[in-house]
N, C-alpha and C positions, 0 to 999 in steps of 0.2 A: 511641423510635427508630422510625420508619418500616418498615412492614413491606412488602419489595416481592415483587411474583411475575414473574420472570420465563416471561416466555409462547415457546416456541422455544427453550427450551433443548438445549444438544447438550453431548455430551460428547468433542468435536473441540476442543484448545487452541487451536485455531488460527480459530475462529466467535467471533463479538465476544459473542454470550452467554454462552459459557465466562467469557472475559474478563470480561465485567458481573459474573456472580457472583461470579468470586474479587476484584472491586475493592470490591464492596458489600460483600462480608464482610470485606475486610481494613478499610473502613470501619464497619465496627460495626454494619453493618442489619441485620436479621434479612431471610431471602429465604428466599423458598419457590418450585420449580423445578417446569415442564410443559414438556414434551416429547415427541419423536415415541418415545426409546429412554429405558429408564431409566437410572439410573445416579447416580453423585456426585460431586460438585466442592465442594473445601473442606469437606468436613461436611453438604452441600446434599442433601439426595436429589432427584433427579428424577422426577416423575411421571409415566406415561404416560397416565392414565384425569384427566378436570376434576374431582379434585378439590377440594370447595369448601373455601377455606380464610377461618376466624375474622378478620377487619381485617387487609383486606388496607389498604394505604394508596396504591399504588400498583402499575400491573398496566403491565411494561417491555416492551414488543413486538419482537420477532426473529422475526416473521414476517412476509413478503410478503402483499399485499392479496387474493388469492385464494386462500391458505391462512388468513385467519383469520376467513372466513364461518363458517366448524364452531362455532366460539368465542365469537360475537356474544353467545349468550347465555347461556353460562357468565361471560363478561366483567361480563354485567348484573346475574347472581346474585350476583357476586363482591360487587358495588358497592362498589368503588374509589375515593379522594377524586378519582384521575387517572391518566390512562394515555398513557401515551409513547411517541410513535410513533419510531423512530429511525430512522436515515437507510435508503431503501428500503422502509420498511412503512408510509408514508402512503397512508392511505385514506381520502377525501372521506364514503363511505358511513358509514364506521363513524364517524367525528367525529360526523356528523347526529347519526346514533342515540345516540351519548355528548351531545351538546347535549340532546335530548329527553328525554331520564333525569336532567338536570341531572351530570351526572358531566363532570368538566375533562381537559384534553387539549392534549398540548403538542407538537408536531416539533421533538423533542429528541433528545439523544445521553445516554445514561445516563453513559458514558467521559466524557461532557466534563461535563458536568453536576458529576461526583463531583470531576474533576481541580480544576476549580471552584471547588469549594464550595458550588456552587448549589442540589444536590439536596435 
């Protein structure tokens, strides 16, 4: 199964990351959580400090394009098969540099994705 990190996580029910984690883990992903507070959703701990975590397989974005310059290159260490930009955290800049490291990239919705089937 896919192992994903969400990046922006909060532990407000009411932020579409909260949501992401409890729809990926009701779908059976394993998810590892970073964020600005810690905390946990569903069994999830959330991290405050990058750290690095073992295949990742995909790195789910819930942050805006000038909160995740800090992360460019925790993102790079991670090395992700793919990282998903969702609605609001597109960034031109950071595709580049995911094109350059060979790592894939998609202006996606995690929610819709899973509702799907497509993730």
């Amino acid at each position: 199964m896919k192992r994903t990190l969400v990046l922006g996580a909060s532990i407000n029910p009411n932020r579409y990351s909260y949501i992401a984690i409890q729809r990926l883990v009701e779908h059976k992903y394993e998810v590892r959580a970073v964020g600005r507070r810690e905390g946990n959703i569903c069994g999830v701990n959330i991290f405050k400090t990058k750290k690095i975590f073992k295949n990742i397989d995909t790195v789910s974005l819930y942050l805006g394009a000038k909160n995740q310059v800090e992360y460019y290159d925790y993102i790079l260490k991670l090395n992700p098969k793919r990282v998903l930009f969702n609605p609001g955290t597109e960034n031109s800049e950071l595709e580049e540099i995911l094109s350059l490291n060979n790592i894939a990239f998609e202006r996606a919705c995690t929610l819709v994705l899973l509702s799907i089937g497509a993730y």
